[in-house]
C-alpha positions in Angstrom: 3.2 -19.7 29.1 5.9 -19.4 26.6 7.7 -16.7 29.1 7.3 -19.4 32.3 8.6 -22.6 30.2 11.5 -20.3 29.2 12.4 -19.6 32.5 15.8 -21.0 33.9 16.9 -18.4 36.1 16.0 -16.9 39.7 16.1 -13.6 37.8 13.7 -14.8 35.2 11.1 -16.2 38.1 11.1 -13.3 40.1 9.8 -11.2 37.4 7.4 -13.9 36.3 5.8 -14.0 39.8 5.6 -10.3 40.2 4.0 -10.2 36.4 1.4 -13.4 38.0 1.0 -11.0 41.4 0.1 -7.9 39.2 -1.9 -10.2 37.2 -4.2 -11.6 40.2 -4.2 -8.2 41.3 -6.1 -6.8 38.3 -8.4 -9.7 37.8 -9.7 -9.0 41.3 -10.0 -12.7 41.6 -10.1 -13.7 45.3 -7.4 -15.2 47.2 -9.1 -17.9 48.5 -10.2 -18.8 44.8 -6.4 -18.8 44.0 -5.5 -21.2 47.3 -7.6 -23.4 46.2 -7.2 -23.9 42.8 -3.8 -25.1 44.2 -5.1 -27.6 46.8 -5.7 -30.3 44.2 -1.7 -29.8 43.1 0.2 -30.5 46.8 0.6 -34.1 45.8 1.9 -33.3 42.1 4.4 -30.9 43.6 5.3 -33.2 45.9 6.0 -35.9 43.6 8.0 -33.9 40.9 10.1 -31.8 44.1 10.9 -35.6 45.1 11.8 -36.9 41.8 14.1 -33.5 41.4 15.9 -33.3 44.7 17.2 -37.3 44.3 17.4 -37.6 41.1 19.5 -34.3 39.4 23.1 -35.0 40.0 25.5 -31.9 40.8 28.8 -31.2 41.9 28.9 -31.0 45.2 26.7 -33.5 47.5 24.7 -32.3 50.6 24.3 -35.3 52.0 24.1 -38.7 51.2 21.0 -41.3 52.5 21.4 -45.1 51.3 21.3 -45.3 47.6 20.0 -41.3 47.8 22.2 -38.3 47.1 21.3 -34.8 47.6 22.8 -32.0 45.7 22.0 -28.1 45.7 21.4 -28.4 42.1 18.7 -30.6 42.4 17.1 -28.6 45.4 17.2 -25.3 43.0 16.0 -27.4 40.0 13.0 -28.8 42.4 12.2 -25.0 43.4 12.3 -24.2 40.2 9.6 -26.7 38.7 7.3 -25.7 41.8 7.2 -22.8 41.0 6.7 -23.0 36.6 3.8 -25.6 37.9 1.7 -23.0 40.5 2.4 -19.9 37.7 1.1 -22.1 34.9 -2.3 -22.7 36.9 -2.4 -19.7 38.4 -2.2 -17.8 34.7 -4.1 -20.5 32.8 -6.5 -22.0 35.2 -7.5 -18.9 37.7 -6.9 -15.6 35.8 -7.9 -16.6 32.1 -10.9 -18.4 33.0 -12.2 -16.1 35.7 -12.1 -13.4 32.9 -12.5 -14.7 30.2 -15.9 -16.1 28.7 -16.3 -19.6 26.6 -17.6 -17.3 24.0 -14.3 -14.6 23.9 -12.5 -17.8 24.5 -13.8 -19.3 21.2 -13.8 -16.1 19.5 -9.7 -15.2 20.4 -8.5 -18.9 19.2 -10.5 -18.2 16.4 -9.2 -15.2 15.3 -5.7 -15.8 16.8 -5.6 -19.3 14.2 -7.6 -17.6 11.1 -4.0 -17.6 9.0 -4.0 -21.5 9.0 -7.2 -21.9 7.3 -5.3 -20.8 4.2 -3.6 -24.6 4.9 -7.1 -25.8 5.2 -6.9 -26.3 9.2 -10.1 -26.8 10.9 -9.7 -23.9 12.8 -13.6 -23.0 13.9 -13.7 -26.6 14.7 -10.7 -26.7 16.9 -11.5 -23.8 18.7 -15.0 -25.0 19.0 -13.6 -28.0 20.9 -11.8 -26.1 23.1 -14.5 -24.3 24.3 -16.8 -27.0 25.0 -13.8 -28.6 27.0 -13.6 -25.7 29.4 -17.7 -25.4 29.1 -18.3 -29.1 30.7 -15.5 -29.0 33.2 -17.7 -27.3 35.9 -20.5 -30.0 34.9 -18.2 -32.8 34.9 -17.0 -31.7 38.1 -20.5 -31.3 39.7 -21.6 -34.6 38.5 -18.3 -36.5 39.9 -19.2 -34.9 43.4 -23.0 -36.2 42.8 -21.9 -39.6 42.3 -19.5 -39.8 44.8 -22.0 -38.6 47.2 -24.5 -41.1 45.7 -22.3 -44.1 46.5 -21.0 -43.0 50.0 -24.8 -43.0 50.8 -24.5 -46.7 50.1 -21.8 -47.6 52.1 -19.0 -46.4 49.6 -15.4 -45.8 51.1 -13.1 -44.1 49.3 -10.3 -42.8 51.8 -9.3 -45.8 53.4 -7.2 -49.0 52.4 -4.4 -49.2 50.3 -3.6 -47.5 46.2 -5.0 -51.0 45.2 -8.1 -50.4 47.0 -9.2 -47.0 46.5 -8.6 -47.3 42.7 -10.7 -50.2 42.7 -13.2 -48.0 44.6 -13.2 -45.5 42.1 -14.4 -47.8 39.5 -18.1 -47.2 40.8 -17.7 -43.8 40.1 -15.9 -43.6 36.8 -18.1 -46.2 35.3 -21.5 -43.8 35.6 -19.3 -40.7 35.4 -18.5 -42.5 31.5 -22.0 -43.2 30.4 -22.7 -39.9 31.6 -20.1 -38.0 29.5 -21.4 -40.2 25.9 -24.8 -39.4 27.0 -24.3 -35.4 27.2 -21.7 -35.9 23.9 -24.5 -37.1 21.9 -27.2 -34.8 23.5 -24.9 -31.6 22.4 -24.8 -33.1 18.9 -28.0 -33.5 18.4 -28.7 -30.2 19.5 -26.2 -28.8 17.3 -27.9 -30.5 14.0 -31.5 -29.3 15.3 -30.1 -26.1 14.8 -28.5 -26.3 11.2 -25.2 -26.3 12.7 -22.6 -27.3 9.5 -18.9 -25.5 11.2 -17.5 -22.6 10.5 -18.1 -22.4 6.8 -20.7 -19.4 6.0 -20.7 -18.3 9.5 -21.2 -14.4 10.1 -20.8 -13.2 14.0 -22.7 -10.8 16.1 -19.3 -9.5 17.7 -17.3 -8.7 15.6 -13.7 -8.5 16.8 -11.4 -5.3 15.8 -7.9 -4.5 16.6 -7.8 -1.7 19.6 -4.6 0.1 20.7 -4.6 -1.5 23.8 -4.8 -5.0 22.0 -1.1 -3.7 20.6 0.1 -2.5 23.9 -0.8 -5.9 25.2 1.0 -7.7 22.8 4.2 -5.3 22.6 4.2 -6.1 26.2 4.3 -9.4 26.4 7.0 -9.6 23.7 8.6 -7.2 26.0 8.3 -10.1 29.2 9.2 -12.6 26.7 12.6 -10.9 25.6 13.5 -10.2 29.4 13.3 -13.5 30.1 15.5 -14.7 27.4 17.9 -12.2 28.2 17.6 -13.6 32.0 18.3 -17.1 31.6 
């Protein structure tokens, strides 16, 4: 991620997309998965491609529409945020989560953090919340589709009309979607006090996590992707 955002060059890109490719590639996550992890992104692309290509002044125009002026620049610079979008959720949502469980999720931040619990940061905590994050998306998801489903059986529309309307039509569905986020939220805690839960002070681990030389050849290699894409830019 830190490699992507420092991007600025065609150079830098192309070897950050073959690095994403190669990554894909090893996860052996399916295609289809990646596509559509995408879908829900056309319009966000769309909107920040727009924004780029009228809006980023250069020197020479391409052509000129009204109060609109098209430069190369800002066609290049709208390219260029396309593409830092779709590598970021292709790296972070797709390959990382596919592979990665809550639990080695939890455990990495953990470890990764441990230096700033000697500046008393709540690191267990913090890590702990990210996990439960990515633990109820899925649910969250699953329980948006239910209740979409649920109102459309009454008669619900949510595709036609205008913005105006379809937010207002959304309001049926955000309302129980709510009340059903508090209600799970307090659940979990309550389960977590049932079992003497009190953070991560005390706390001994099953797994314990140790060092390997892989783990190093990981790391000297993305400081190796990072360096080549500062000397790209």
């Amino acid at each position: 991620m830190i490699a992507i955002f420092m991007a600025q060059s065609w150079y830098a890109y192309a070897v950050l997309g073959a690095l994403t490719v190669l990554m894909v590639a090893i996860s052996r996550v399916p295609l289809i998965t990646v596509i559509k992890s995408l879908k829900p992104l056309i319009f966000l692309l769309a909107f920040t491609g727009i924004l780029n290509v009228f809006f980023t002044s250069g020197e020479t125009p391409l052509f000129s529409w009204w109060i609109f002026t098209v430069y190369p620049e800002g066609l290049n610079f709208a390219a260029m945020m396309a593409s830092r979008i779709i590598m970021l959720i292709i790296t972070t949502s797709v390959v990382l989560t596919y592979t990665t469980s809550p639990i080695d999720l939890t455990d990495g931040i953990e470890k990764l953090l441990a230096p700033g619990k000697w500046i008393r940061l709540p690191v267990h905590e913090f890590a702990m919340m990210m996990t439960i994050a990515l633990r109820f998306i899925p649910t969250l998801i699953d329980e948006t589709d239910k209740i979409m489903s649920a109102q459309k059986a009454r008669g619900a529309d949510f595709t036609s009309g205008g913005l105006r309307k379809r937010i207002k039509a959304l309001l049926p569905v955000l309302i129980p979607l709510f009340i059903s986020v508090f209600r799970r939220a307090e659940d979990l805690a309550i389960a977590m006090e049932c079992r003497c839960y009190r953070g991560g002070n005390g706390r001994t681990k099953m797994k314990q996590l140790r060092m390997k030389y892989y783990d190093i050849l990981f790391f000297v290699g993305v400081g190796g992707v990072v360096a080549a894409v500062w000397w790209l830019r």
